[in-house]
PASEBA-1860 file (N, C-alpha, C; in nm, 3 decimals):
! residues 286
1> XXXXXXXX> 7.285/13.373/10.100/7.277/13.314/10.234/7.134/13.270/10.265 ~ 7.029/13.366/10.243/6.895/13.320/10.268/6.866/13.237/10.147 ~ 6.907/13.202/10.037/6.863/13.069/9.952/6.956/12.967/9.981 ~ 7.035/12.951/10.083/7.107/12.820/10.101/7.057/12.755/10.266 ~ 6.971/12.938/10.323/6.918/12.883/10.483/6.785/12.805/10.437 ~ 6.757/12.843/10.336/6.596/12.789/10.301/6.652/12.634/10.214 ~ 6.717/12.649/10.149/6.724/12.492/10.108/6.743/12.386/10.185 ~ 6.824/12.450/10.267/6.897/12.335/10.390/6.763/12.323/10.478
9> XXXXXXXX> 6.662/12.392/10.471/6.539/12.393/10.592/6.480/12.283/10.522 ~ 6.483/12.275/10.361/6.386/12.182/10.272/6.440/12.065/10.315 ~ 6.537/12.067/10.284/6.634/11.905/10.272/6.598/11.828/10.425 ~ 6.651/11.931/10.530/6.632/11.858/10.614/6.441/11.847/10.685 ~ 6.377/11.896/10.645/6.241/11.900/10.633/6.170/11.721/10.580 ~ 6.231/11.733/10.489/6.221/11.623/10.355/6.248/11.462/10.396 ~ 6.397/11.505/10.475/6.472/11.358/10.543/6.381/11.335/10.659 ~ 6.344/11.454/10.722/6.256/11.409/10.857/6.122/11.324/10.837
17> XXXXXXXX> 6.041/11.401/10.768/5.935/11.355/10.700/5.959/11.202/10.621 ~ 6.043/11.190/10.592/6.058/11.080/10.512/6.057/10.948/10.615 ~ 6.111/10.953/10.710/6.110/10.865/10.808/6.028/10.856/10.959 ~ 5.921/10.963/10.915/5.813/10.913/10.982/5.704/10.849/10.946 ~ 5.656/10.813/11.042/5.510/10.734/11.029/5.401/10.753/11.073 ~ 5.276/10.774/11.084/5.154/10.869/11.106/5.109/10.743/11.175 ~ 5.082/10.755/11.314/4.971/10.627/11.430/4.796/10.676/11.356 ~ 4.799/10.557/11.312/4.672/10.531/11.301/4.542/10.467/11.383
25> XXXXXXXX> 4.607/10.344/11.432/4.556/10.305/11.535/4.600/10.242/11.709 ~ 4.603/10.223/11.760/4.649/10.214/11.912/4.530/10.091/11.998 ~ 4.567/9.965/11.993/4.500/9.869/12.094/4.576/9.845/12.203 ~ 4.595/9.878/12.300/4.665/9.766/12.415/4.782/9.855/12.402 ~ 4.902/9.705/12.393/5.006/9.768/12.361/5.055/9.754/12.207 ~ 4.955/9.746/12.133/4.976/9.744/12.014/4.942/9.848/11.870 ~ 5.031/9.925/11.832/5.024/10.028/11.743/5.022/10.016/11.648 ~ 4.909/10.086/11.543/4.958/10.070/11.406/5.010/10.157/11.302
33> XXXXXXXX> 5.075/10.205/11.250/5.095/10.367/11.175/5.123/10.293/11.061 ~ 5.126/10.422/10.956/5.085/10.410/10.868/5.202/10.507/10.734 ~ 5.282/10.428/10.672/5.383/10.542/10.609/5.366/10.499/10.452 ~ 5.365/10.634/10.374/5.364/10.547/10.205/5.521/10.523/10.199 ~ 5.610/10.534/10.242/5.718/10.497/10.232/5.763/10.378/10.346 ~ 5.685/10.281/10.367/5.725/10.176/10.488/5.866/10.134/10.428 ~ 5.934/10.113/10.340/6.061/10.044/10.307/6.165/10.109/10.379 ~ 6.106/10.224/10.408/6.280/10.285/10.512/6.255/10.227/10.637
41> XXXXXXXX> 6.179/10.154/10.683/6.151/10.097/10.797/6.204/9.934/10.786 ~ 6.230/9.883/10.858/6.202/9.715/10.878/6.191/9.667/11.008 ~ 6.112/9.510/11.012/6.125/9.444/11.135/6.211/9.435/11.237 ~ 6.191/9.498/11.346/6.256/9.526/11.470/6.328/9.657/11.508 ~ 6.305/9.701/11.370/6.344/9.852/11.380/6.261/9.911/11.525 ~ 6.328/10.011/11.591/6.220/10.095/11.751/6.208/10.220/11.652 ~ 6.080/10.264/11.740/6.033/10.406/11.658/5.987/10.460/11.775 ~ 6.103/10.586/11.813/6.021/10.700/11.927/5.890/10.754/11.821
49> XXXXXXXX> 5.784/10.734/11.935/5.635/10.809/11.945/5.654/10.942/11.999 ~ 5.619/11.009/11.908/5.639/11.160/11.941/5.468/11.283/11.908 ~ 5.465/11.356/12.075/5.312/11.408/12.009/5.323/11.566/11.927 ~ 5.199/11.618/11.920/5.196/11.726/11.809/5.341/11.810/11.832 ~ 5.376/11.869/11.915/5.473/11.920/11.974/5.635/11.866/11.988 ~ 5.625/11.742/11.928/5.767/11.699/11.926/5.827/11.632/12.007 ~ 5.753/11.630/12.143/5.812/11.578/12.230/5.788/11.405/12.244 ~ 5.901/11.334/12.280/5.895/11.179/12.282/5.799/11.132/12.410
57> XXXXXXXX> 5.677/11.047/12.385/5.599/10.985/12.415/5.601/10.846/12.470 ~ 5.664/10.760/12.351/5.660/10.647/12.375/5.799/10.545/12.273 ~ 5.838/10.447/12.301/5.899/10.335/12.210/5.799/10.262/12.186 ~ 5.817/10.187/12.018/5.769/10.065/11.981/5.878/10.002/11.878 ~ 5.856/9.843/11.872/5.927/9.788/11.806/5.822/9.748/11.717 ~ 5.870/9.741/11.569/5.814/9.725/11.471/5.792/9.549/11.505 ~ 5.725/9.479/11.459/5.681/9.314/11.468/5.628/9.311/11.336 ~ 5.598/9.425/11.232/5.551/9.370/11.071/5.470/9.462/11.020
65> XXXXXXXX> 5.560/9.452/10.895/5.527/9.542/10.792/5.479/9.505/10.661 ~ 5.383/9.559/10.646/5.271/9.499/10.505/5.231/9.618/10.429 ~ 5.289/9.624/10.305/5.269/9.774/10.231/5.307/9.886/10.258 ~ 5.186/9.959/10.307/5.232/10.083/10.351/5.200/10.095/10.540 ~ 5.165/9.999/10.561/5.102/10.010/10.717/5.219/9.905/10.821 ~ 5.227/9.977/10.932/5.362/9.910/11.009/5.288/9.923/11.121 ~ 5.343/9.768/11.212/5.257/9.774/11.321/5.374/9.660/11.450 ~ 5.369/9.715/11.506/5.444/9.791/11.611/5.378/9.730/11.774
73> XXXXXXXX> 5.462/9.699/11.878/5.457/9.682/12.034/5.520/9.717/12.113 ~ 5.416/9.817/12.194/5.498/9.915/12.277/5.531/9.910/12.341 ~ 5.671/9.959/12.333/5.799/9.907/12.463/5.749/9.965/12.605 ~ 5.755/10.109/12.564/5.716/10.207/12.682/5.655/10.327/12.683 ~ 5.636/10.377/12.766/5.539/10.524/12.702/5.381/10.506/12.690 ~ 5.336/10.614/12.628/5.191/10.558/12.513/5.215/10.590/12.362 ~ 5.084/10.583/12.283/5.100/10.619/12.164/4.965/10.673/12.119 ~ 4.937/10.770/12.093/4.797/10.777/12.060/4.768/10.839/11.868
81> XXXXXXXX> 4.621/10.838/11.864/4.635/10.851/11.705/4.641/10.999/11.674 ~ 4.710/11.029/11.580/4.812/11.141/11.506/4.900/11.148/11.524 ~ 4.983/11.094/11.645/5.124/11.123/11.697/5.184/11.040/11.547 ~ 5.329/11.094/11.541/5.391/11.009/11.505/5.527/10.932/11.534 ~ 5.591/10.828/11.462/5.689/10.725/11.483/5.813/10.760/11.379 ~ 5.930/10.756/11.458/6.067/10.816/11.399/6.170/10.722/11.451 ~ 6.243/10.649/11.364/6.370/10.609/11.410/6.441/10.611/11.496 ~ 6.457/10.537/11.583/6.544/10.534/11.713/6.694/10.556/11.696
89> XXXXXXXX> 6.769/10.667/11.692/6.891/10.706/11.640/6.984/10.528/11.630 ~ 7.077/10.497/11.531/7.135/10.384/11.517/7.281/10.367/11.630 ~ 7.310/10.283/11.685/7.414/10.257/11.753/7.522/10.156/11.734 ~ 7.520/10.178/11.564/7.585/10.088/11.577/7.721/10.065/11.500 ~ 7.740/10.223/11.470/7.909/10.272/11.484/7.990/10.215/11.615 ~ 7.905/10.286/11.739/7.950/10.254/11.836/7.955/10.078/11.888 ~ 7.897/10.051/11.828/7.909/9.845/11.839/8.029/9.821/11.829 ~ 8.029/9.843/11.676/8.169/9.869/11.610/8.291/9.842/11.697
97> XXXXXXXX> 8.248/9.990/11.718/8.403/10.059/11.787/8.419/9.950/11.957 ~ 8.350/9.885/11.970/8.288/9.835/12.098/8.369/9.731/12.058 ~ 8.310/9.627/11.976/8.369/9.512/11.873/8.539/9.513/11.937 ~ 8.601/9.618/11.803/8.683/9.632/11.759/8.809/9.684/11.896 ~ 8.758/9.703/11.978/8.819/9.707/12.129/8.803/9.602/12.193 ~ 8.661/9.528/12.202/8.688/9.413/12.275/8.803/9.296/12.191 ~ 8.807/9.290/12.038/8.875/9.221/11.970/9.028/9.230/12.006 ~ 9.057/9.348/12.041/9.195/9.421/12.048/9.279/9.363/12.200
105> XXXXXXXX> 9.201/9.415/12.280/9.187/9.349/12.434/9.189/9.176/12.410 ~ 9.129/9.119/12.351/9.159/8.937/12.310/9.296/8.938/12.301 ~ 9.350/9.001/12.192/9.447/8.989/12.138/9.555/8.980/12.264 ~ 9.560/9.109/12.284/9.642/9.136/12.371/9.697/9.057/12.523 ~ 9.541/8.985/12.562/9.549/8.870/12.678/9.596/8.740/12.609 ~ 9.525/8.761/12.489/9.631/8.607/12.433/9.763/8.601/12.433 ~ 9.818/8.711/12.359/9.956/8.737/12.407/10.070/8.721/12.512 ~ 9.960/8.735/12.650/10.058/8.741/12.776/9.994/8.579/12.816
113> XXXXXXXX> 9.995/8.457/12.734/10.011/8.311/12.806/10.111/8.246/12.726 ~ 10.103/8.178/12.854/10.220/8.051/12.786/10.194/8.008/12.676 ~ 10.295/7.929/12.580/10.289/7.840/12.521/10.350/7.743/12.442 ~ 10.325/7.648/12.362/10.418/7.562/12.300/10.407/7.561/12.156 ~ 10.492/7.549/12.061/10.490/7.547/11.936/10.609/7.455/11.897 ~ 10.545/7.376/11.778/10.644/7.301/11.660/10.629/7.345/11.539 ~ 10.732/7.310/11.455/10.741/7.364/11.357/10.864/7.328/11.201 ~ 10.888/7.349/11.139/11.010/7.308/11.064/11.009/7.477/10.953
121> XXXXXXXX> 11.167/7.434/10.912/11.188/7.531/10.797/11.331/7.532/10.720 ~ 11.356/7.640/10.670/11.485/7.639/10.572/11.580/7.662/10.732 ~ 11.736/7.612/10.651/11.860/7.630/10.761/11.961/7.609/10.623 ~ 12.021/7.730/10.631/12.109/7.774/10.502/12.214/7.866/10.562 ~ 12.357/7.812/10.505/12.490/7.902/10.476/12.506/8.006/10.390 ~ 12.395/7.925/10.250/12.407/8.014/10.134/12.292/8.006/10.076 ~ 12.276/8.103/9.958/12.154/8.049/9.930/12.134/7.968/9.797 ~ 12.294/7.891/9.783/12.257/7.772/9.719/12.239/7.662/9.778
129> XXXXXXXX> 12.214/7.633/9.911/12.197/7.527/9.965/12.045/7.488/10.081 ~ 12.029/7.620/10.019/11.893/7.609/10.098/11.808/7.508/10.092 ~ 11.794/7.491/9.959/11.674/7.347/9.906/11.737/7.231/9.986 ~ 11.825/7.180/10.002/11.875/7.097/10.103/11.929/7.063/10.171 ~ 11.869/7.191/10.281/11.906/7.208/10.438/11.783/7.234/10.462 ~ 11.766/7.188/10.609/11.618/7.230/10.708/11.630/7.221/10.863 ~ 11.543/7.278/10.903/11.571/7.269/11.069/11.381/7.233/11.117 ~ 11.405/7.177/11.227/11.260/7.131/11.264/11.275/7.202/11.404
137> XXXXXXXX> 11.189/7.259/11.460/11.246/7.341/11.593/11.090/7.321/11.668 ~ 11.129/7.329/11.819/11.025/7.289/11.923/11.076/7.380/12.010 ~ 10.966/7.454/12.062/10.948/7.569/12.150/10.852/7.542/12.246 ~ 10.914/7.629/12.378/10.839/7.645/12.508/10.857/7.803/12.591 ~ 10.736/7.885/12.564/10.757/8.051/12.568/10.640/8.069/12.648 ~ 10.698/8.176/12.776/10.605/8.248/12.827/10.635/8.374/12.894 ~ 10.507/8.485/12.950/10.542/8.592/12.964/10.625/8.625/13.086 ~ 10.684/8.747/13.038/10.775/8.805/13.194/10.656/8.852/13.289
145> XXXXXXXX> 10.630/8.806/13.400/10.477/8.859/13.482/10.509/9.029/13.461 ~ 10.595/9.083/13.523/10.650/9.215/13.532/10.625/9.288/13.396 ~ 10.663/9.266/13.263/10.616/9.332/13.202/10.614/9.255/13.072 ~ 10.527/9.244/13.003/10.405/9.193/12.929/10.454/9.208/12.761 ~ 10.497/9.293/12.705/10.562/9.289/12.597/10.684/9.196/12.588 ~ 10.750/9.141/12.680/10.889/9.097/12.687/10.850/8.947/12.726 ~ 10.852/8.822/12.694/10.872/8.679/12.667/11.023/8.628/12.672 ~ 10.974/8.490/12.776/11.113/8.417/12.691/11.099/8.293/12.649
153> XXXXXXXX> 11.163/8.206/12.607/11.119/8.126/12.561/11.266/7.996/12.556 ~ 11.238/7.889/12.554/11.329/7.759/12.581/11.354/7.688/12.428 ~ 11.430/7.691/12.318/11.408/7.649/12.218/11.479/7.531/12.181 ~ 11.421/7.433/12.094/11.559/7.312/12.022/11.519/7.278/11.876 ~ 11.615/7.313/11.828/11.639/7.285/11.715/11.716/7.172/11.647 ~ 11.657/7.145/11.540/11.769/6.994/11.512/11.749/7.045/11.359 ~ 11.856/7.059/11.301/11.904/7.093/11.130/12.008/6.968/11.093 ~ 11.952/6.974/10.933/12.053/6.893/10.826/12.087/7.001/10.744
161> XXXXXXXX> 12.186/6.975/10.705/12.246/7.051/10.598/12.354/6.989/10.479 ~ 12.374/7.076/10.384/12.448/6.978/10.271/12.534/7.113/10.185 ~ 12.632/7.112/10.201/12.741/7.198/10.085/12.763/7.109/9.993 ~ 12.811/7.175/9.899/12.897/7.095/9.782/13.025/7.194/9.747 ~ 13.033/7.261/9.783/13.202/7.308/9.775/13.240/7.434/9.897 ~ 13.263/7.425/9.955/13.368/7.490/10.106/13.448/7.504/10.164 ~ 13.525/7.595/10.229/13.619/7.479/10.317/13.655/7.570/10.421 ~ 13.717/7.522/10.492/13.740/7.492/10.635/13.862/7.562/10.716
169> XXXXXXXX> 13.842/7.596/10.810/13.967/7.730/10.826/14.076/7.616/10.872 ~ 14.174/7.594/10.894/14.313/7.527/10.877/14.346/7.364/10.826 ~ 14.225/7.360/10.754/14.203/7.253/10.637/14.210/7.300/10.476 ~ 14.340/7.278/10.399/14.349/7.280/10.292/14.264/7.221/10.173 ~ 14.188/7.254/10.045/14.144/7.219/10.003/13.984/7.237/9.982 ~ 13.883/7.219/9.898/13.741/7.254/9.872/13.736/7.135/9.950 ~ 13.560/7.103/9.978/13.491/7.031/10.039/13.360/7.043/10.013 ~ 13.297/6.918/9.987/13.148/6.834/9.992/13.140/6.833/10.155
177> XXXXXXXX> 13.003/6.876/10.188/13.001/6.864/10.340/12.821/6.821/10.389 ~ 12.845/6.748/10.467/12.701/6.681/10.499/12.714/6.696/10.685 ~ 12.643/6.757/10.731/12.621/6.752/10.894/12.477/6.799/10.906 ~ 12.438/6.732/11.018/12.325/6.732/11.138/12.365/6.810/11.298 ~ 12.272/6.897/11.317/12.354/6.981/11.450/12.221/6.967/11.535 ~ 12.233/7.005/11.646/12.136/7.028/11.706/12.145/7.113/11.829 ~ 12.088/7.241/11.833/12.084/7.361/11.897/11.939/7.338/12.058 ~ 12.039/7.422/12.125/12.002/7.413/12.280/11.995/7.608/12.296
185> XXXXXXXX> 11.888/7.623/12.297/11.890/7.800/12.300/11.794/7.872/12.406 ~ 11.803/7.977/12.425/11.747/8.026/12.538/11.699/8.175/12.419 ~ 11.573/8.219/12.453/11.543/8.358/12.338/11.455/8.448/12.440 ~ 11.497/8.588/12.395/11.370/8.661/12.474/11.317/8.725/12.380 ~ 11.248/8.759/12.370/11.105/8.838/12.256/11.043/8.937/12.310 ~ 11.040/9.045/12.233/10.978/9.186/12.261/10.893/9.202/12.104 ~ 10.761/9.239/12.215/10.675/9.257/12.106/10.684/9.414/12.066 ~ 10.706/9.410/11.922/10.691/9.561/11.901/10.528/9.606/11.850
193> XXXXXXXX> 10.446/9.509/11.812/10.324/9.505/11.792/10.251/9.385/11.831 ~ 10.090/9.413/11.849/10.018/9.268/11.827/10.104/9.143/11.810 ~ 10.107/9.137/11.708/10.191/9.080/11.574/10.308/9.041/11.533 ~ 10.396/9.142/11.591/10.522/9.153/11.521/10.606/9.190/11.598 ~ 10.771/9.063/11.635/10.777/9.054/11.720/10.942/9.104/11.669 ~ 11.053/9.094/11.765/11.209/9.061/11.759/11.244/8.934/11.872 ~ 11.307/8.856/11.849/11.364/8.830/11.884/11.526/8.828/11.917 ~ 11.574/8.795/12.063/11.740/8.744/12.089/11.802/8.652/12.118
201> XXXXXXXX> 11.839/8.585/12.104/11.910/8.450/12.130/12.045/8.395/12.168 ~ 12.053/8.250/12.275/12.196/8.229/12.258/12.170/8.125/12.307 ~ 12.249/8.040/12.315/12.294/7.854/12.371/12.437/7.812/12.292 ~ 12.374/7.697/12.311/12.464/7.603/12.267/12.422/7.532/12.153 ~ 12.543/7.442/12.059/12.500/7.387/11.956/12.587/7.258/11.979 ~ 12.597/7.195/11.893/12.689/7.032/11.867/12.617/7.004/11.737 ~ 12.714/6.969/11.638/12.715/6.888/11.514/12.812/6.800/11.494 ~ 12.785/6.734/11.355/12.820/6.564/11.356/12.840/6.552/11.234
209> XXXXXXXX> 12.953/6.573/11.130/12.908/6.574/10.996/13.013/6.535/10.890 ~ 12.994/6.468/10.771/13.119/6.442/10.722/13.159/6.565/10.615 ~ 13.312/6.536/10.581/13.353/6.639/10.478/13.425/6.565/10.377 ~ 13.436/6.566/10.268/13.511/6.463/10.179/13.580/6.602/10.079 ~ 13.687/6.583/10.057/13.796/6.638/9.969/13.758/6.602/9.844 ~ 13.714/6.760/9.767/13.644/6.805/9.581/13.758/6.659/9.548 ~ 13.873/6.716/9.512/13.967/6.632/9.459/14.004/6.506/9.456 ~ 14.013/6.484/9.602/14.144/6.334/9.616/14.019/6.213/9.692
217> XXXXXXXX> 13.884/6.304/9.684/13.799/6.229/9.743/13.823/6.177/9.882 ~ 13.911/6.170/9.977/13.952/6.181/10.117/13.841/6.227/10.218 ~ 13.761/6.124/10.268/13.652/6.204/10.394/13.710/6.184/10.512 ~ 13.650/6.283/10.560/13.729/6.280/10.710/13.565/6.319/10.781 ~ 13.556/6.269/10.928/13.451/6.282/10.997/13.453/6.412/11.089 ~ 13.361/6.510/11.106/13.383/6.602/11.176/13.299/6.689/11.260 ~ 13.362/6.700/11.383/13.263/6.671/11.501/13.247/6.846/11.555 ~ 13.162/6.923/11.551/13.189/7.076/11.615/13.095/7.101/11.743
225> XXXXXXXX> 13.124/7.226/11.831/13.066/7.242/11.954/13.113/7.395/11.995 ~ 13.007/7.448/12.006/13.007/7.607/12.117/12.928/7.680/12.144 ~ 12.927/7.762/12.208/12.828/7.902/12.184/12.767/7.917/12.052 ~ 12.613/7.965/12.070/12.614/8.054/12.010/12.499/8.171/12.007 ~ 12.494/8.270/11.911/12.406/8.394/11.919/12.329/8.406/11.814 ~ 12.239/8.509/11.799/12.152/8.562/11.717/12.033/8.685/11.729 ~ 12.021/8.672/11.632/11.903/8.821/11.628/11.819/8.760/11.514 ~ 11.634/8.786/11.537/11.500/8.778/11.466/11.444/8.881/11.448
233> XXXXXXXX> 11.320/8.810/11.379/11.216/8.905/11.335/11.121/8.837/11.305 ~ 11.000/8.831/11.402/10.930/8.727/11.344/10.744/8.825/11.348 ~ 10.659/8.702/11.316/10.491/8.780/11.327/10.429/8.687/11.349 ~ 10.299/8.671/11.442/10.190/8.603/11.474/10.081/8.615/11.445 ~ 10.002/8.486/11.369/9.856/8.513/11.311/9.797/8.425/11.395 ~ 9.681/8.476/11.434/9.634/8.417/11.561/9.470/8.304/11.474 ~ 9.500/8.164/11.504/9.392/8.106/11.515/9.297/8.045/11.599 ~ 9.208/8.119/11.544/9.073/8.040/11.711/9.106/8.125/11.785
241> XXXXXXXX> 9.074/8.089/11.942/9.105/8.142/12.027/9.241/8.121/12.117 ~ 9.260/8.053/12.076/9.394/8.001/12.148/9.571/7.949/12.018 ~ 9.514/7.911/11.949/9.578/7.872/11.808/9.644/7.986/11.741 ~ 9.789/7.982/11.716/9.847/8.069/11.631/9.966/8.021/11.557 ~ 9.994/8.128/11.427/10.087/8.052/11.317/10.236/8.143/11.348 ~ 10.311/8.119/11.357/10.441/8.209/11.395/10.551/8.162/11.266 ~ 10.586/8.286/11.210/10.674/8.312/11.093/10.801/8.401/11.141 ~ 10.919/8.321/11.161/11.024/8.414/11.181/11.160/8.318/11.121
249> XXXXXXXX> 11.272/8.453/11.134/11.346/8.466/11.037/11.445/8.528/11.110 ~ 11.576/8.429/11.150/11.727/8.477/11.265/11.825/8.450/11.173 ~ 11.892/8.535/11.192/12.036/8.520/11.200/12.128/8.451/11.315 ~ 12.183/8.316/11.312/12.249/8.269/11.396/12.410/8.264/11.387 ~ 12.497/8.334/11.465/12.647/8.336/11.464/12.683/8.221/11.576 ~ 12.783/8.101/11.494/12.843/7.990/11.591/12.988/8.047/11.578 ~ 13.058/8.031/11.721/13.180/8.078/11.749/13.181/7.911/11.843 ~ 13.296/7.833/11.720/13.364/7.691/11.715/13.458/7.687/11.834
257> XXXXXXXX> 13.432/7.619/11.969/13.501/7.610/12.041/13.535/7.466/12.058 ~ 13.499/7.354/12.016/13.579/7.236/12.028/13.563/7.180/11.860 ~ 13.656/7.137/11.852/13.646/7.050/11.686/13.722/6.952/11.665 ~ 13.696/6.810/11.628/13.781/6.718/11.599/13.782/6.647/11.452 ~ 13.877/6.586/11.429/13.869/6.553/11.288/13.874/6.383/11.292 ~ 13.837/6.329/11.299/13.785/6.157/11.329/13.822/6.154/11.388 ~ 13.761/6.188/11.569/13.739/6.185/11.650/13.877/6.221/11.718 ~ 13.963/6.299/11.662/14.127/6.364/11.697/14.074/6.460/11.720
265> XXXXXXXX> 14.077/6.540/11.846/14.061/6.692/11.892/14.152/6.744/11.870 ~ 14.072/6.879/11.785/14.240/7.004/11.732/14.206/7.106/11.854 ~ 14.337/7.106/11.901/14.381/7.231/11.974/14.397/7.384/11.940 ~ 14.401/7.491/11.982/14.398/7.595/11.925/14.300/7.664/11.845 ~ 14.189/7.595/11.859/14.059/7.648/11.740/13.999/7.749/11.796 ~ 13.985/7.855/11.711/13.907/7.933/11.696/13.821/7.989/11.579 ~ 13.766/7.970/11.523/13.631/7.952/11.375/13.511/7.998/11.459 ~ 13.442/8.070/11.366/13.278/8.103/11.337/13.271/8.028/11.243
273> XXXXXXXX> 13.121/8.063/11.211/13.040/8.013/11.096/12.899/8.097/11.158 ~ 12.828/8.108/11.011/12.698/8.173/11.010/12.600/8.086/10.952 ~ 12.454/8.092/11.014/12.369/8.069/10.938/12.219/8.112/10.947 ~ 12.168/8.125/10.856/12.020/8.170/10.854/11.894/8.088/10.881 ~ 11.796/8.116/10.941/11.676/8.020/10.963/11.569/8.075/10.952 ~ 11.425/8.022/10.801/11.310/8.063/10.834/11.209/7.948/10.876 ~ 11.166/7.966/11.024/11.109/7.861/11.040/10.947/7.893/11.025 ~ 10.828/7.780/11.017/10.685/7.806/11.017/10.657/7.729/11.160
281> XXXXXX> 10.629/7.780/11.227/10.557/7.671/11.343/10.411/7.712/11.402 ~ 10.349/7.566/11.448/10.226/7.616/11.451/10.202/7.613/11.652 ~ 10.152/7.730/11.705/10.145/7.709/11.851/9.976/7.689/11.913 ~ 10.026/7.679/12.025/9.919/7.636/12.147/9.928/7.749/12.232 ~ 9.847/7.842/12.284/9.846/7.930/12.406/9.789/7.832/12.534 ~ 9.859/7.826/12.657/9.738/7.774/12.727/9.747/7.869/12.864
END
């Protein structure tokens, strides 16, 4: 115990010493001391002036260092010759942590404004048809005043899409299928992080699209319309100050309430259909 109280007295003896500096001379407000180790020091570094006794005297800021001699203008205090000059404890963990809160707080006010975003992406049944299908979607989202995690937002979407073999609930036969739809939706968004969001969804849709028979080659034109729903998952990377990139990824369920077959309305319909959407869009906070 007494050879580990005496080492620890050295060590920290050693570190102290090491980072002082011996006042040599004193004009005005200008100090000069004197360390064979000036390199633990640099320009603008402050050095409490401290006299025989330990007690703090004075600040100076270093203004230049040449060899072993550092010379220094005194903030406050005095400084006289023998005292010496010690490091002004560093603050700048706490910057840091200062930083890294005010950064956090940005975030978070960016979050609660309006804004607008465009964008395009995949719009797929399956995932052999993804490569050619897409949706281009335009958004208008802002916060609930009341509470701040929760958004809603006004969306439209316009998708192409393309099958090559399907078919159709009280239509006999495979099908080649080509339609354009375009979605009218209403979404609310809860942030579960910064970042990372869910979305819910529902509106309306209308498509326009032909279907031609694998076999007998027979197209028929075909027109759909209804409700519909969904559930996301999306994340926000924020550019600039106002600028951000939004990546999300829904599941959309259409429940077919009007359908005609060249331009003949069938009665009695009732059909779903599913489809998936990852869109990229880039937004505006304002």
């Amino acid at each position: 115990m007494k050879n580990l109280f005496i080492l620890s007295l050295t060590l920290f003896l050693t570190i102290s010493f090491a980072q002082a500096a011996k006042v040599v001379k004193v004009k005005g407000k200008s100090v000069m001391l004197k360390d064979d180790d000036a390199s633990s020091f640099s320009t603008g570094d402050k050095l409490r002036i401290k006299d025989g006794s330990g007690k703090t005297k004075g600040i100076i800021k270093i203004s230049k260092i040449k060899g072993s001699v550092i010379v220094g203008k005194l903030l406050k205090g005095k400084a006289q010759k023998g005292w010496e000059g010690s490091k002004v404890a560093s603050k700048v963990k706490k910057s840091n942590k200062s930083e890294s809160n005010e950064s956090s707080e940005n975030t978070k006010s960016s979050n609660n404004k309006s804004y607008i975003s465009a964008g395009g992406g995949i719009y797929a049944a399956t995932a052999d048809n993804y490569d050619r299908s897409m949706v281009v979607s335009l958004e208008y989202g802002t916060p609930f005043s009341s509470f701040k995690k929760l958004s809603w937002a006004a969306t439209f979407l316009y998708s192409t899409e393309v099958l090559d073999n399907t078919t159709f609930s009280g239509v006999g036969g495979n099908f080649s299928f080509k339609q354009t739809s375009l979605h009218f939706l209403g979404q609310v968004k809860y942030d579960l992080l910064d970042y990372l969001y869910v979305n819910l969804l529902g509106g309306y849709f209308t498509s326009s699209g032909t279907m031609t028979n694998i076999t007998t080659l027979e197209s028929l034109k075909l027109d759909r319309s209804g409700p519909i729903f969904g559930l996301g998952l999306g994340t926000k990377f924020n550019m600039g100050d106002n600028g951000f990139i939004d990546v999300n990824y829904s599941m959309i369920s259409y429940s077919v309430s009007s359908l005609s077959f060249n331009g003949e309305e069938q009665e009695n319909i009732s059909a779903s259909d599913n489809r998936s959407t990852v869109t990229f869009s880039y937004g505006y906070r304002f």
